[in-house]
C-alpha positions as CSV (number, residue, x, y, z in Angstrom):
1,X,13.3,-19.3,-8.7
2,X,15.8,-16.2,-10.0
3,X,16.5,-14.1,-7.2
4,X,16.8,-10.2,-8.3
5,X,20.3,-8.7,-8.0
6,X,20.8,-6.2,-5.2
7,X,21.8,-3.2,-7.6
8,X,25.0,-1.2,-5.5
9,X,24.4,2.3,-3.9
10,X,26.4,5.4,-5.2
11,X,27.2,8.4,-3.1
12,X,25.6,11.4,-4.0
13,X,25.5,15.3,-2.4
14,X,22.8,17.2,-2.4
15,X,22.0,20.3,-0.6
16,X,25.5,20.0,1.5
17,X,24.7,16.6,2.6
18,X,26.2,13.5,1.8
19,X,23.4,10.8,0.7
20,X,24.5,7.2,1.0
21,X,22.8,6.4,-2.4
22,X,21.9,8.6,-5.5
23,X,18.0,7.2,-4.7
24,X,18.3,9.2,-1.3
25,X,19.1,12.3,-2.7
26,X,16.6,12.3,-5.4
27,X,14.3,12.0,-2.5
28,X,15.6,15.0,-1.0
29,X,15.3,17.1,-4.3
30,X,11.6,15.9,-4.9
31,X,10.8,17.1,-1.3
32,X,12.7,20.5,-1.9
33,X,10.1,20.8,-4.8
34,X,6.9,19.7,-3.0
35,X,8.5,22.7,-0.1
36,X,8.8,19.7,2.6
37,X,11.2,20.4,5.2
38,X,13.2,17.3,6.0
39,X,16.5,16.4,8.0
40,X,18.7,13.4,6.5
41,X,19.3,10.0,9.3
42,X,18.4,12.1,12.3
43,X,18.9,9.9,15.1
44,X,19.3,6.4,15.8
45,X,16.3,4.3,16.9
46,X,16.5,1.0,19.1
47,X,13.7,-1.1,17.9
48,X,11.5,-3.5,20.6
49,X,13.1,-6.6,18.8
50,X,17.0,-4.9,20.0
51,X,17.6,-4.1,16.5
52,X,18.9,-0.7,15.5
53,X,17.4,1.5,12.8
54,X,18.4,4.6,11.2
55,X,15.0,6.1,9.4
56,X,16.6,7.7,6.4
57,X,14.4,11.4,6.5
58,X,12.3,13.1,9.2
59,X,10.0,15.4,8.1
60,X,9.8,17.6,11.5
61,X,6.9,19.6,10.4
62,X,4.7,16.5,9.3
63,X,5.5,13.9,12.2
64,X,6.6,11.6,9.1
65,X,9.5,8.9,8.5
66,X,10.3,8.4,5.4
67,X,12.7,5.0,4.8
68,X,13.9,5.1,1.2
69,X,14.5,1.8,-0.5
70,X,15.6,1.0,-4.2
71,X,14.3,-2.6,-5.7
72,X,15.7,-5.5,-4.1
73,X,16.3,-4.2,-1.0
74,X,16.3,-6.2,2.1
75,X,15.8,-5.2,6.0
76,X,12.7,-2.9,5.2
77,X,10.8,-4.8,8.3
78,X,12.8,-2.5,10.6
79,X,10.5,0.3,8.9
80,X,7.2,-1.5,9.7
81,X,8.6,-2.5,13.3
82,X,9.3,1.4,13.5
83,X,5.9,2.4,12.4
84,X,4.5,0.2,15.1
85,X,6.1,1.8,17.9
86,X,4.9,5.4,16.4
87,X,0.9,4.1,16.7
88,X,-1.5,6.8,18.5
89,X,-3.1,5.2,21.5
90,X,-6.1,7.5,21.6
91,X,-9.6,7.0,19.9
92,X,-10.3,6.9,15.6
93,X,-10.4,10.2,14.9
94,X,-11.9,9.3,11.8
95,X,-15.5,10.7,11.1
96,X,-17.6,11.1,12.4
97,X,-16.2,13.2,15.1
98,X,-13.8,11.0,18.1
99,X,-15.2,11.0,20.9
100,X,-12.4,12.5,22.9
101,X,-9.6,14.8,21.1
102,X,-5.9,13.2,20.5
103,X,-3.4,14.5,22.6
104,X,-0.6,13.2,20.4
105,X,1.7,15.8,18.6
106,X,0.0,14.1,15.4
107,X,-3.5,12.8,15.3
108,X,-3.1,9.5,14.4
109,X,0.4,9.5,15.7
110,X,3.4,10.0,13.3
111,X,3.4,7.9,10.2
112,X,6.3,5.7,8.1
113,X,6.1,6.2,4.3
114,X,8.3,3.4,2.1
115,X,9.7,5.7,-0.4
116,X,10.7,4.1,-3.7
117,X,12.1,4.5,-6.9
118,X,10.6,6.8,-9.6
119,X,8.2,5.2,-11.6
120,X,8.9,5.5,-15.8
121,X,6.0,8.5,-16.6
122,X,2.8,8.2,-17.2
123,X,2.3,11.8,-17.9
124,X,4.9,13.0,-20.8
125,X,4.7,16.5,-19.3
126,X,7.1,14.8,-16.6
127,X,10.5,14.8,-16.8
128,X,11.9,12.9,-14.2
129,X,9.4,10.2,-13.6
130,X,7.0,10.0,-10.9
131,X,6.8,9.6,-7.6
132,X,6.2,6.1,-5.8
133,X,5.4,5.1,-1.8
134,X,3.8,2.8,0.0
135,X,2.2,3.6,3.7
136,X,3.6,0.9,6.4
137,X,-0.3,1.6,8.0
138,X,-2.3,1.0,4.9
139,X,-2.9,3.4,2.1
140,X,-1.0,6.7,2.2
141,X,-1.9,9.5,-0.1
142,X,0.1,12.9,-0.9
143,X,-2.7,16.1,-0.6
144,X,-2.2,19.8,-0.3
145,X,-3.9,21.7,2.4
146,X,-6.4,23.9,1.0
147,X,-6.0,26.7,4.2
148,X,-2.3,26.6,5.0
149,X,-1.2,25.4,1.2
150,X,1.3,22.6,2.2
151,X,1.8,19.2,0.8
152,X,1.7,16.5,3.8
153,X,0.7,12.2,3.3
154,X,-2.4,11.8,4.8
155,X,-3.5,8.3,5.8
156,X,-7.1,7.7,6.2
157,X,-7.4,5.0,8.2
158,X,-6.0,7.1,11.0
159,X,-6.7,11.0,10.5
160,X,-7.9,13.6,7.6
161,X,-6.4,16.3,10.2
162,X,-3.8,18.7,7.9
163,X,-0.5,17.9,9.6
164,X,0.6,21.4,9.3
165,X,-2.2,23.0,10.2
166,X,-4.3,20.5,11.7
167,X,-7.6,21.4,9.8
168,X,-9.9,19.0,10.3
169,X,-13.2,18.9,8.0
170,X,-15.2,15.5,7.8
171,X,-16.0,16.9,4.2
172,X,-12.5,17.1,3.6
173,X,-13.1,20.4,1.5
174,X,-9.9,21.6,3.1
175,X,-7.9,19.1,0.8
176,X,-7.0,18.9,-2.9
177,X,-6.5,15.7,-4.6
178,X,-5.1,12.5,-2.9
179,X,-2.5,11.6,-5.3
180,X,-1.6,8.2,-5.1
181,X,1.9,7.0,-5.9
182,X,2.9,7.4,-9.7
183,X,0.9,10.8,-10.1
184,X,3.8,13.4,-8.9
185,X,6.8,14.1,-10.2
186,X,9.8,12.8,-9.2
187,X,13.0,15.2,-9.4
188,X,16.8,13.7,-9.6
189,X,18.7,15.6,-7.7
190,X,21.8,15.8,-10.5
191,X,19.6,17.1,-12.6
192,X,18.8,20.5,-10.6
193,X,21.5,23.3,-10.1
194,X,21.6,23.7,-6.6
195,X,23.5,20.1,-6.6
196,X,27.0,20.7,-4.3
């Protein structure tokens, strides 16, 4: 059995922040795009196992962690350790209606999204590739609020609720389409002029 060769991070800034890997700061430039606030390594976290972890983006308007890795790369059970600790202790709020409201920040607490490289395009219209994640809490979709107009990763197994603007509809009529991973596009941040 061939083990796959760790491929080396480059440097990259973006926005007047330093990324420790050109992958990171495509991941900034495709959330600039989508209009998703984010902050880079925000604060360090000290896992239940003593282990410490440094989630790679925060997205403070979402409740959502995103922990970017490229292919081949090890330690990404600190990410699903993480997402444990972030778990919402109150009732499904799935449909039909809970049977007592969340009092989290979040319903369904806040979530951990595995963000990967871009895919090669399925849709020649896209220049840079798409988009690819994973949920660490089952399947995680990207959706725009229908009300407030903002893009946020919804996972159904714990909440429809817009995390901006915490819609709830159990038609989910407030929502456009859940786009899996490999159906948005992925920018590269040297490719944009705002690049510093």
């Amino acid at each position: 059995m061939t083990q796959e060769p760790i491929i080396e991070a480059v440097p990259r800034r973006y926005a007047f922040t330093g990324f420790r890997s050109t992958l990171e700061a495509d991941w900034a430039a495709t959330l600039d795009g989508l209009g998703i606030e984010w902050a880079f390594e925000p604060k360090v976290i000290n896992l239940p196992s003593g282990a410490t972890y440094i989630p790679d983006f925060w997205l403070p308007k979402l409740g959502t962690w995103i922990e970017v890795k490229g292919p081949a790369t090890p330690r990404i059970e600190k990410a699903h350790e993480f997402a444990k600790t972030l778990a919402c202790p109150c009732p499904c709020p799935c449909p039909p209606p809970p049977p007592a409201p969340c009092v989290c920040d979040w319903e369904g607490g806040q979530i951990v999204i595995i963000g990967n490289p871009a895919w090669r395009p399925f849709d020649r219209t896209m220049r840079h590739g798409s988009l690819s994640w994973s949920g660490t809490n089952g399947s995680a979709f990207l959706t725009e609020c229908q009300v407030c107009g903002n893009n946020f990763w919804l996972q159904p197994r714990t909440s429809w609720r817009c995390r901006y603007c915490r819609v709830w509809k159990p038609q989910q009529r407030h929502l456009g389409h859940l786009h899996g991973a490999g159906e948005v596009e992925f920018r590269h941040a040297d490719r944009i002029a705002d690049v510093v």
